[in-house]
C-alpha positions in Angstrom: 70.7 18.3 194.3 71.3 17.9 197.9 74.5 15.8 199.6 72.4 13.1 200.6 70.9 12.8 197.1 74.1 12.7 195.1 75.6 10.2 197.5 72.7 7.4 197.0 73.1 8.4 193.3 76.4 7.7 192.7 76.7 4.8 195.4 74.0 3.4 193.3 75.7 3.9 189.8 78.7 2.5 191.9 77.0 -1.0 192.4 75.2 -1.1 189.5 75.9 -4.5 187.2 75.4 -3.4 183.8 74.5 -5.8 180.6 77.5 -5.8 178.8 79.2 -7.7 175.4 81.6 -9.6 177.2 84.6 -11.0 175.6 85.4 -14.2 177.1 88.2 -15.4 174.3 89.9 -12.5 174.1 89.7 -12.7 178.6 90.9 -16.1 178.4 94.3 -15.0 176.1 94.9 -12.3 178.9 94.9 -15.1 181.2 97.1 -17.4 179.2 99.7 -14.7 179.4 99.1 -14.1 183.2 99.7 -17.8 183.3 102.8 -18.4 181.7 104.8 -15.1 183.2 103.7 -16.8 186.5 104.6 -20.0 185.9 108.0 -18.8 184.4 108.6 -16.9 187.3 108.2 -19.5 189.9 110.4 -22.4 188.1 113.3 -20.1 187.3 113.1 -16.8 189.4 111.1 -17.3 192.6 107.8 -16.2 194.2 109.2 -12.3 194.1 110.2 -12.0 190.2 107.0 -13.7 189.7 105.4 -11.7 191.4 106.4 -8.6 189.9 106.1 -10.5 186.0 102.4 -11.3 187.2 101.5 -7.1 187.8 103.0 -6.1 184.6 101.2 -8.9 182.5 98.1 -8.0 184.6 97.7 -4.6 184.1 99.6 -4.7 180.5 96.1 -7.0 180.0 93.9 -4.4 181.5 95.6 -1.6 179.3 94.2 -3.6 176.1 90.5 -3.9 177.7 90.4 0.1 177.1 87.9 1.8 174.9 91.0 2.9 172.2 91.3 2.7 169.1 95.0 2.3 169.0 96.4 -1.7 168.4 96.2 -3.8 171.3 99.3 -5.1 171.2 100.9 -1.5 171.4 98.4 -0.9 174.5 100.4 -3.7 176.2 103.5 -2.6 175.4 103.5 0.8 176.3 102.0 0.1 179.7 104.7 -2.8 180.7 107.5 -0.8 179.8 105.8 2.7 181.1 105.2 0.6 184.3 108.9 -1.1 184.1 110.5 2.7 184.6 108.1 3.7 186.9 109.0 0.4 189.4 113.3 1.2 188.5 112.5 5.0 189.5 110.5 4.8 192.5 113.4 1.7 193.9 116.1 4.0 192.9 114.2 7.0 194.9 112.7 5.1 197.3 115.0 2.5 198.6 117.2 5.2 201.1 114.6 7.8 201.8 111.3 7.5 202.9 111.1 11.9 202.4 112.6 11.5 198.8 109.8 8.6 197.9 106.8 10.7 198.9 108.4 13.7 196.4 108.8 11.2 193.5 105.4 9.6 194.3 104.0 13.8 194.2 105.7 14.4 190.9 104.3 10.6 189.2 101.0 11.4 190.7 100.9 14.4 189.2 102.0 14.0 185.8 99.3 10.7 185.5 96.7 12.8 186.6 97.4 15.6 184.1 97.2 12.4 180.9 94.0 12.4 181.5 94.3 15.2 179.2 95.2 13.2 176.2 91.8 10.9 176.9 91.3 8.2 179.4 93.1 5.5 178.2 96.2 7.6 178.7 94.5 8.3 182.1 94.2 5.0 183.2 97.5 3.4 182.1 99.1 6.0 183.9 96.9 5.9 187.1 97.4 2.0 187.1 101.8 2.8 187.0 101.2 4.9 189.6 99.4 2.4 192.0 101.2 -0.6 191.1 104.7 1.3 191.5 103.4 1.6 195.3 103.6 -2.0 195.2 106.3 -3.6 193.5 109.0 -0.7 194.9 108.7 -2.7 197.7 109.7 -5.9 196.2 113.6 -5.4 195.3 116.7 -5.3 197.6 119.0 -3.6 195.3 119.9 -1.5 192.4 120.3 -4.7 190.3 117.4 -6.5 191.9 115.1 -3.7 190.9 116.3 -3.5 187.4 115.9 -7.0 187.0 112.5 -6.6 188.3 111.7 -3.8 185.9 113.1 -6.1 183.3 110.7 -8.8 184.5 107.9 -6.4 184.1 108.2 -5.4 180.9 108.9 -8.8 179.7 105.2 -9.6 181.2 103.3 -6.9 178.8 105.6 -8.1 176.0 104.0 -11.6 176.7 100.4 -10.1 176.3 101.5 -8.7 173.3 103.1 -11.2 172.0 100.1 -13.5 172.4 97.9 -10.8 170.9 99.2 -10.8 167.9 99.7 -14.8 167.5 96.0 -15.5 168.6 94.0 -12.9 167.8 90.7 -12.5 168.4 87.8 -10.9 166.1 90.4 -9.4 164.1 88.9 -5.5 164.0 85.9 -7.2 165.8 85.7 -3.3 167.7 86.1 -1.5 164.2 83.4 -3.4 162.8 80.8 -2.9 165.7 81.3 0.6 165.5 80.6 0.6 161.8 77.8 -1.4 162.4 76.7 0.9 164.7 76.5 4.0 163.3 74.3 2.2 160.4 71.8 0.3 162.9 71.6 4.1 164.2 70.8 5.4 160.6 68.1 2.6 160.2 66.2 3.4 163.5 66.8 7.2 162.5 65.0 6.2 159.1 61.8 3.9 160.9 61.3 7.0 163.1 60.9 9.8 160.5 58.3 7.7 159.2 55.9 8.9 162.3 57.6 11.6 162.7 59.3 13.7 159.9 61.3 15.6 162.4 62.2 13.0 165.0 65.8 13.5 166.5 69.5 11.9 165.7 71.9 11.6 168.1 74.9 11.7 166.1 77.5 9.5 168.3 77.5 6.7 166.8 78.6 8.1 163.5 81.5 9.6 165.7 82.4 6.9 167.1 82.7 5.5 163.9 85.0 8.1 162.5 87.2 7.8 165.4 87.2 3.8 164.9 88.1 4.7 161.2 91.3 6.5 161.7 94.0 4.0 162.1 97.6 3.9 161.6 99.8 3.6 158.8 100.3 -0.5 159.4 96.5 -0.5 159.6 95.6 1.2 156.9 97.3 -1.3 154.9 95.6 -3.9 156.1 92.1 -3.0 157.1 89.4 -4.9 155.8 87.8 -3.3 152.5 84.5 -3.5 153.7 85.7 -0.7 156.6 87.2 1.7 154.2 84.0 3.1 152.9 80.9 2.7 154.2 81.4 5.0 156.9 81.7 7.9 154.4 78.5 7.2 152.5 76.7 6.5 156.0 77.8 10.3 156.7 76.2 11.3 153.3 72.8 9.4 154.0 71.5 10.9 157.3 70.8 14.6 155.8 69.5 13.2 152.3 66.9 10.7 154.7 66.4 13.8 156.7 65.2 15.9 154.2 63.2 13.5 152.4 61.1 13.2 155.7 60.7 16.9 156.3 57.4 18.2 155.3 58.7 21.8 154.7 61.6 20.9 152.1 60.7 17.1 151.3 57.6 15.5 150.6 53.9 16.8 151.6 52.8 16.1 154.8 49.8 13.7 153.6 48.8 11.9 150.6 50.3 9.7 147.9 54.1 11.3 147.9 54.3 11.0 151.4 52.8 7.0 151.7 55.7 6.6 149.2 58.2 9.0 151.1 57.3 6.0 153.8 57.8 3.4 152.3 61.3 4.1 151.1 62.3 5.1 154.2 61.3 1.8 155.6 63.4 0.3 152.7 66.0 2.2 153.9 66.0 1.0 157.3 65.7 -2.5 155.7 69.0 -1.9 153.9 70.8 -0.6 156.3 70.4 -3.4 158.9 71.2 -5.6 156.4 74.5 -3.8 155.4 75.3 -3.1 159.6 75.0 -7.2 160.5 77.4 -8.0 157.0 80.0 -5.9 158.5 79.6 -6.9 162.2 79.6 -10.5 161.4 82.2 -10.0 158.2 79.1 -12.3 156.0 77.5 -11.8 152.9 74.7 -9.1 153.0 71.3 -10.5 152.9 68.6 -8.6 151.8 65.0 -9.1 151.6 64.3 -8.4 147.6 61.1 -5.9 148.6 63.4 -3.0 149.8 65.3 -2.9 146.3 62.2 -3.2 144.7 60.7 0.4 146.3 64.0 2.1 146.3 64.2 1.6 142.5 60.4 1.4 141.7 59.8 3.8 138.4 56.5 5.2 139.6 58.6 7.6 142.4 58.5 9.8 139.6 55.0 10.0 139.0 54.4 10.8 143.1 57.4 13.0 144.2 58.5 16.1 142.5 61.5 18.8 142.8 63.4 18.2 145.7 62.0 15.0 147.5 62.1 13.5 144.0 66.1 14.2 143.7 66.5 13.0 147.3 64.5 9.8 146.8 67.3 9.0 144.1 69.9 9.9 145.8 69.0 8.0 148.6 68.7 4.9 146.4 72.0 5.2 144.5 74.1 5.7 148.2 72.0 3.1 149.5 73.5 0.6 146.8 76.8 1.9 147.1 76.5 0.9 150.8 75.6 -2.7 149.8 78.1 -2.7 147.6 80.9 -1.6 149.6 79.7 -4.3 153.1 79.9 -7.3 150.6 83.2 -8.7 151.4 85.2 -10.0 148.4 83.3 -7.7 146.7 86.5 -6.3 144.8 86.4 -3.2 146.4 90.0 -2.6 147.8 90.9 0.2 150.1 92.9 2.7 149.4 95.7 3.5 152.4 96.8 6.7 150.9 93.1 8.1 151.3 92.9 6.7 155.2 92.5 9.2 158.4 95.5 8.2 159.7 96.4 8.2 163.4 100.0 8.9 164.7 101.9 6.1 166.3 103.0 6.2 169.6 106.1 7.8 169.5 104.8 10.6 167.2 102.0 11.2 169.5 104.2 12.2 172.5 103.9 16.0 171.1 100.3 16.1 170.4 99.9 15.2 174.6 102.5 17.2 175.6 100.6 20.5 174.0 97.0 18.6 175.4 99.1 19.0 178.7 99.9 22.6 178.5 96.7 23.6 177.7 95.3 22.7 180.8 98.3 24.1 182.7 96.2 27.1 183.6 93.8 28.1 186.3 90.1 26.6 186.5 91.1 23.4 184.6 89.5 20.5 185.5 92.2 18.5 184.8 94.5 20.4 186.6 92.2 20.3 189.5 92.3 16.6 189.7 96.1 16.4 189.3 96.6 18.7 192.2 94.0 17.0 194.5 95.0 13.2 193.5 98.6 14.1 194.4 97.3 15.7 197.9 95.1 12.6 198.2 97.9 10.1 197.2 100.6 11.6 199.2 98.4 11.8 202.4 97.4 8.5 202.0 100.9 6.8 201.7 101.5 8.9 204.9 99.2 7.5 206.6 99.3 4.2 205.7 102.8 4.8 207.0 102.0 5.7 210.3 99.1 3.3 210.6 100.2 -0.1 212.7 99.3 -1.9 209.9 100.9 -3.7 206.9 100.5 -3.1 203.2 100.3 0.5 204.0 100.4 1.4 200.4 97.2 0.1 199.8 95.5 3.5 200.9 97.3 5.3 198.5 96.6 2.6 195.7 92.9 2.7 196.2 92.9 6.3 196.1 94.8 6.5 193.4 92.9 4.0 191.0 89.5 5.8 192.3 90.0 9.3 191.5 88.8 10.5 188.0 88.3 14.3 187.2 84.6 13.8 187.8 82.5 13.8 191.1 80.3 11.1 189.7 83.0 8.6 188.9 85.2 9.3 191.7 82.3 8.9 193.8 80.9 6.1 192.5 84.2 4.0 192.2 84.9 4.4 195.8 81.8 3.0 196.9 82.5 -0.3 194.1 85.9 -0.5 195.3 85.1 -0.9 198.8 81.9 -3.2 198.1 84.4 -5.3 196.0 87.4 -5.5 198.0 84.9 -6.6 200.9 83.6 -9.6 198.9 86.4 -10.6 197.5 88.7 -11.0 200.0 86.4 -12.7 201.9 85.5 -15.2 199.0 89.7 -15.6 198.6 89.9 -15.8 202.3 87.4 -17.9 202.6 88.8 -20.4 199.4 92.7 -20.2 201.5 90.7 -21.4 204.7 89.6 -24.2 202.9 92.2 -25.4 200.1 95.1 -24.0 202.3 97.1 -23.9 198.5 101.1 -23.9 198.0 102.7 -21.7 195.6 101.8 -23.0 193.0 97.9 -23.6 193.4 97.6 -20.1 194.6 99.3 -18.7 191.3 96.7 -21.4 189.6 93.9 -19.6 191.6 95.5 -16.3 191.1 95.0 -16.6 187.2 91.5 -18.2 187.6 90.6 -14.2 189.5 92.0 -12.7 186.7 90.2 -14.3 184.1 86.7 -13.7 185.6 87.9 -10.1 185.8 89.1 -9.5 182.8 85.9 -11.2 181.7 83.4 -9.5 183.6 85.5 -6.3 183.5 82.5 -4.3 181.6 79.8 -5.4 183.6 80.8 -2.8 186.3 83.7 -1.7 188.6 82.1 -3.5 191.6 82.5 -6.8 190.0 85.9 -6.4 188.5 87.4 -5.2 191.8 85.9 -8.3 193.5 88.2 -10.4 191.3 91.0 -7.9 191.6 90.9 -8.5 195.0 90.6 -12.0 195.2 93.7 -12.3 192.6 95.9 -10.0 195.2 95.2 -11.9 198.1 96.2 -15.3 195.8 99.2 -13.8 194.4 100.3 -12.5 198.0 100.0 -16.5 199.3 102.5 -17.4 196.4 104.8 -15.8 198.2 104.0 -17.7 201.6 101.7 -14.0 203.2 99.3 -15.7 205.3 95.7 -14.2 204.5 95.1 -13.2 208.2 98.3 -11.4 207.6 96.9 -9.4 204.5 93.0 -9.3 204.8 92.2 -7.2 207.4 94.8 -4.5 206.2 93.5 -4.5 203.2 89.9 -3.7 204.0 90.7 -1.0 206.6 93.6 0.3 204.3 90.8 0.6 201.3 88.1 2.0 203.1 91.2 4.5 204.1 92.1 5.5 200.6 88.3 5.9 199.5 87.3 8.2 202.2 90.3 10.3 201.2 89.3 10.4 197.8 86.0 11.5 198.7 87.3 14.2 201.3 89.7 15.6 198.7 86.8 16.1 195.9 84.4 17.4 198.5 87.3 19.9 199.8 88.6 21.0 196.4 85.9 20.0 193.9 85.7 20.4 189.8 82.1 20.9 189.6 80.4 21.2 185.8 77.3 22.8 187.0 78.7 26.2 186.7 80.0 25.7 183.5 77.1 24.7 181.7 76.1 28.3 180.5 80.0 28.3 178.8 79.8 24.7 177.3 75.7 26.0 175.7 77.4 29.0 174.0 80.3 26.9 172.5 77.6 24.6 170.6 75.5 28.1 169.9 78.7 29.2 168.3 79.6 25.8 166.5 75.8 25.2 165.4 76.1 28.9 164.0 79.3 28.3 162.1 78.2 24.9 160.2 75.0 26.3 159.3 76.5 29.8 157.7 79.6 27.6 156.2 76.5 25.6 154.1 74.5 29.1 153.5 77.9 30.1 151.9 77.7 27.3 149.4 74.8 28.7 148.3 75.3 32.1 148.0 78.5 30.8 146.1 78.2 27.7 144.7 81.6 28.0 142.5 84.4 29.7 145.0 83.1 28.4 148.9 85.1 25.6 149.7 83.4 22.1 150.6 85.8 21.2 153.2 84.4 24.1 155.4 81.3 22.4 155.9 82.7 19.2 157.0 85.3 21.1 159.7 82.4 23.0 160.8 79.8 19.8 160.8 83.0 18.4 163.1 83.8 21.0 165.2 79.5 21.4 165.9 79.3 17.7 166.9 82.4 18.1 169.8 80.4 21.0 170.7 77.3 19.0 171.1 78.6 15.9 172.8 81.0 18.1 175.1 77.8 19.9 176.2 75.5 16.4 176.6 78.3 14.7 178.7 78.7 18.1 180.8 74.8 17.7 181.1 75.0 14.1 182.0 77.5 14.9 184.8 76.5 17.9 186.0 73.0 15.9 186.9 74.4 14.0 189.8 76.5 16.9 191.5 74.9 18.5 194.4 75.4 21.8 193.2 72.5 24.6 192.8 72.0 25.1 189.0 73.3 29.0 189.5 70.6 30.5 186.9 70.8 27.3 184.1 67.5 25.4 185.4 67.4 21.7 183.8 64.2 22.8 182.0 66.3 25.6 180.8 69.0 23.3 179.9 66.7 20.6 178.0 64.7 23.5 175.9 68.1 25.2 174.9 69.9 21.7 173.7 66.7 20.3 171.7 66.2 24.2 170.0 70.3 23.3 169.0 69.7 20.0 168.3 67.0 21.7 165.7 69.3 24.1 164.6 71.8 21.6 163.2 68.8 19.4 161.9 67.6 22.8 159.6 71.6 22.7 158.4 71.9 19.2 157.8 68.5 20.0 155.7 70.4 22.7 153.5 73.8 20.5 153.6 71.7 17.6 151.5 71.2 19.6 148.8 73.7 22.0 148.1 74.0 23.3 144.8 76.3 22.6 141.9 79.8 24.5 141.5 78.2 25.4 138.4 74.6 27.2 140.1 74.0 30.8 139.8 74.9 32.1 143.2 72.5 33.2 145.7 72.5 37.1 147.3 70.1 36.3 150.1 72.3 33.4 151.4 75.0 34.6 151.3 73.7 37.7 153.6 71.9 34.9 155.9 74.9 33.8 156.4 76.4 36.7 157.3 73.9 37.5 159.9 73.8 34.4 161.3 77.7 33.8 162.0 77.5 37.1 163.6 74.1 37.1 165.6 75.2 33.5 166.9 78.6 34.7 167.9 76.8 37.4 170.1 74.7 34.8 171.1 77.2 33.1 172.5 78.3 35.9 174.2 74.8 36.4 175.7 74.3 33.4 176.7 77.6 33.3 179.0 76.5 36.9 180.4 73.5 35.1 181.7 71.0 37.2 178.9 68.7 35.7 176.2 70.1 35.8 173.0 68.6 38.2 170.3 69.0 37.4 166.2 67.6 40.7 165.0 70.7 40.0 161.8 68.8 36.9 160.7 65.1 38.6 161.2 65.7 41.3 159.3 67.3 39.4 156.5 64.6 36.9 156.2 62.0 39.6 156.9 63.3 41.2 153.3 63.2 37.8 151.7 59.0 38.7 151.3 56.3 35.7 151.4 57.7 32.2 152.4 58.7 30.5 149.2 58.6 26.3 148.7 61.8 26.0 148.0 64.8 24.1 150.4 66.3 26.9 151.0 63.4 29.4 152.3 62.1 26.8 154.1 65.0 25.6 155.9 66.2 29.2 156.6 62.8 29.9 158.2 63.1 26.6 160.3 66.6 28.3 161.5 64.7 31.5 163.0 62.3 29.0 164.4 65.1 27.4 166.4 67.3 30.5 167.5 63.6 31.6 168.6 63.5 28.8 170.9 66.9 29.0 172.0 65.9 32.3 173.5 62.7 31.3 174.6 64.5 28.5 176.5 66.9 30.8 178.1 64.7 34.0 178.7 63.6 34.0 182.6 60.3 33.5 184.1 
């Protein structure tokens, strides 16, 4: 993809308003707290302390808008009193020496850009410390002043959480749509194997879901019943529908078994809405009586046989558990000793620290963005030194809050936050020209911004900076900054700090292109692993352990979304494939995606501990951990793989047999064959 491309790709993401769930309750309590640190500040402390209050409760607010899992009111926390110590340090550093600021400001830049090892809410929380430390080391006259000030700040996420927990809003509203989600997924999965037995599942939501199911210790304890569960037997469903659908180990591909194969898959879909809206909406499950009747209608056994037959009744005996489990007050009670538990903050500090160190090493994009938003930062608060302008932290700040470890985002955010900062400053200006408001209306206007931000805050980065800027130039005025004192250093000083961020990727980029092949031969050599781990249960049904084929079904699906969201970002770089075409690309992942889909196949009906073991799978399985292994390898030497191992073990398996575990095996070869076929060059 050429320069020119890219660019109007990610200027358009950039401006882009997406449809998005807004939250306007849970906007409105952010605003409350906004309100009231504010308004304490100005009757008892002044325009400054409130000032400094109103930035920790705003971005304290922002922290608990993240996509984490983690308790809101622990968001809020840890970024008022995160952002408290950053303000006390950079006064303290700060105050005497302009030299020993911009080495303080290096070091914070670059410790927030390597959290964004631990995941982007860490990322972002520390990104926003950074920016706003810019800002409010600025504010204080002394030692004591900027304690006080740090005090004030952490007071103002205390206040967020505080209201948190006293109003909360759709208490685990984000647990239960994930929940919900992963079932709506399983329903749609089910409607399309109807027309076509071998149609696709894209198995994020059901991670999601996991990752929404492991809470902490004080959650696990109070977590709704209806969440304990149902994600577990959601898990067990998809290979069960799956391999009732498939014409090689489930039903025929046409007559009587498969109309009925059809019509319990559409009860299945049926049931599984049903269950998903219960648990979003926390209601009784309602459920049209026609599902239940096909699921347990006795004539299944006169059209399905063997393996479909046992799947069919499988299928109907999770599917009631599921109902069961999504009625609340159904009895069912949830058990806090047998919850995925989460660390709490505190315990989590070594978990990041290793995440940090293992990026500490060369080629690591997060290292790369660490070292090149520190060079950005620091040039920018240079400049904006030297520039005859005001507010020359507000390069630096917009850099700073623009920069992710992506070309697309970083890209694109620049482009919003310009766009934004332009509107909205000239909407504020334009509000100030007109109203001319004291202190006290422009804190009143100031809250009003950051309500329609936090509200709108999903809809896209454009729009939320639009408020954002509006709600700075409002707080400046409730400190007496005239806006033609303010607005034009803003805009110049933005446009400043985005072209730097753009320079600084362009000049010392993190590009995913190239490491495409690498991120294909991890999921080859995940995929490999979780279908010899269920091959073992077979060839042993009484010593293989079960757990291995859930840590390998795990460790397959990081493999698979790492390499979909490399895909995804690699799309918009303007970087040469360098020998992985897309078509290359798409034909490898969907031979993959096939390859887990012949597992999952195998996974739904593994044998009993008590099952005479198998010879033959166990030697697939064999052949395939080690032909997939050297596939890997292949495929990161730029070669097309080979899987002589696995042809020359099914080739002594004789004449195809009609049984689950000959046809899924030769459904395997099919999809390692295409896998090469994909990556063999023209």
């Amino acid at each position: 993809m050429s320069w020119l491309r890219a660019l109007k790709g990610t200027a358009r993401s950039g401006l882009t308003i997406e449809r998005a769930r807004l939250e306007p309750l849970a906007a409105l309590r952010a605003a409350a707290g906004l309100a009231i640190v504010i308004a304490a500040g100005l009757a008892f402390l002044g325009p400054g302390s409130a000032a400094s209050a109103a930035l920790g409760a705003f971005m304290a607010a922002i922290a608990t808008f993240q996509r984490s899992w983690r308790p809101r009111p622990a968001l809020a926390l840890a970024s008022g009193l995160t952002l408290a110590v950053s303000t006390f340090v950079g006064y303290l550093v700060g105050a005497s020496h302009t030299g020993l600021f911009l080495a303080l400001l290096a070091v914070w830049t670059f410790g927030a850009g390597l959290l964004w090892a631990a995941g982007p809410t860490a990322g972002t929380i520390a990104s926003g410390n950074v920016a706003v430390m810019l800002v409010t080391v600025t504010l204080p006259t002394s030692a004591a002043q900027a304690a006080g000030h740090a005090v004030i700040i952490a007071a103002g996420g205390a206040v967020q959480a505080l209201l948190i927990v006293l109003f909360p809003v759709r208490r685990w509203g984000a647990q239960r749509d994930a929940l919900a989600d992963a079932l709506a997924a399983e329903a749609d999965y089910a409607r399309r194997l109807r027309q076509d037995p071998v149609s696709p599942f894209d198995p994020e939501p059901l991670m999601r879901a996991r990752a929404a199911a492991t809470v902490t210790s004080r959650q696990a304890r109070r977590r709704p019943a209806e969440l304990h569960g149902a994600r577990g037997l959601a898990e067990r469903i998809r290979p069960v529908l799956a391999s009732l659908a498939d014409p090689a180990v489930g039903a025929p591909a046409e007559g009587p078994g498969r109309d009925r194969v059809r019509e319990l898959l559409a009860a299945a879909g049926e049931v599984l809405d049903a269950a998903a809206r219960a648990i979003r909406r926390g209601e009784p499950v309602r459920l049209p009586g026609p599902s239940l009747a096909v699921l347990r209608s006795p004539d299944t056994a006169d059209l399905l046989t063997g393996a479909p037959l046992r799947a069919a009744r499988r299928l109907a005996a999770l599917l009631d558990d599921v109902l069961e489990t999504a009625e609340p007050g159904s009895g069912r009670t949830a058990d806090a000793a047998e919850s995925m538990l989460r660390p709490g903050l505190l315990a989590l500090v070594p978990s990041v620290l290793a995440a940090v160190r293992a990026e500490l090493r060369p080629g690591s994009p997060i290292l790369r963005h660490a070292l090149r938003v520190t060079a950005v930062t620091c040039a920018g608060y240079a400049i904006g030194q030297a520039l005859p302008l005001g507010h020359g932290y507000w390069a630096p700040m917009a850099s700073v809050m623009i920069m992710r470890p992506d070309f697309g985002q970083t890209y694109a955010r620049a482009v919003a936050r310009f766009a934004g900062t332009l509107v909205g400053v000239a909407v504020a200006t334009g509000i100030v020209q007109l109203a001319q408001p004291g202190m006290y209306l422009s804190g009143f206007l100031a809250v009003v911004s950051a309500w329609l931000m936090y509200t709108l805050l999903r809809t896209g980065y454009a729009v939320a900076q639009l408020f954002v800027s509006a709600y700075v130039v409002f707080l400046l005025g409730m400190g007496g900054v005239r806006w033609d004192q303010t607005v034009p250093d803003r805009v110049t000083l933005t446009l400043v700090g985005g072209l730097l961020a753009m320079i600084g990727y362009a000049l010392y980029p993190a590009w995913e292109t190239p490491r495409l092949r690498s991120r294909l031969a991890d999921w080859l050599a995940a995929g490999g692993r979780y279908a010899a781990a269920v091959l073992e249960q077979y060839g042993d049904p009484a010593g293989a352990r079960r757990a291995d084929v859930r840590e390998a079904l795990l460790a397959a699906r990081d493999a698979r979304i790492a390499w979909q969201e490399a895909l995804d970002r690699a799309a918009g770089e303007p970087v040469r494939h360098r020998g992985l075409s897309r078509a290359a690309a798409d034909g490898a992942g969907d031979a993959l995606a096939a390859l887990g889909r012949c597992s999952m196949l195998l996974e739904a009906h593994l044998p009993d501990r008590g099952h005479a073991p198998e010879p033959r799978a166990a030697a697939l399985a064999e052949a395939l951990r080690g032909d997939t292994e050297a596939g890997a390898k292949a495929v990161r030497e730029r070669r097309a793989p080979r899987w002589e191992g696995v042809r020359a073990v099914l080739a002594e398996w004789g004449a195809p047999e009609r049984t689950v575990l000959r046809g899924a095996a030769a459904q395997l070869l099919e999809a390692l064959d295409e896998v090469s076929e994909a990556l063999t060059p023209e």
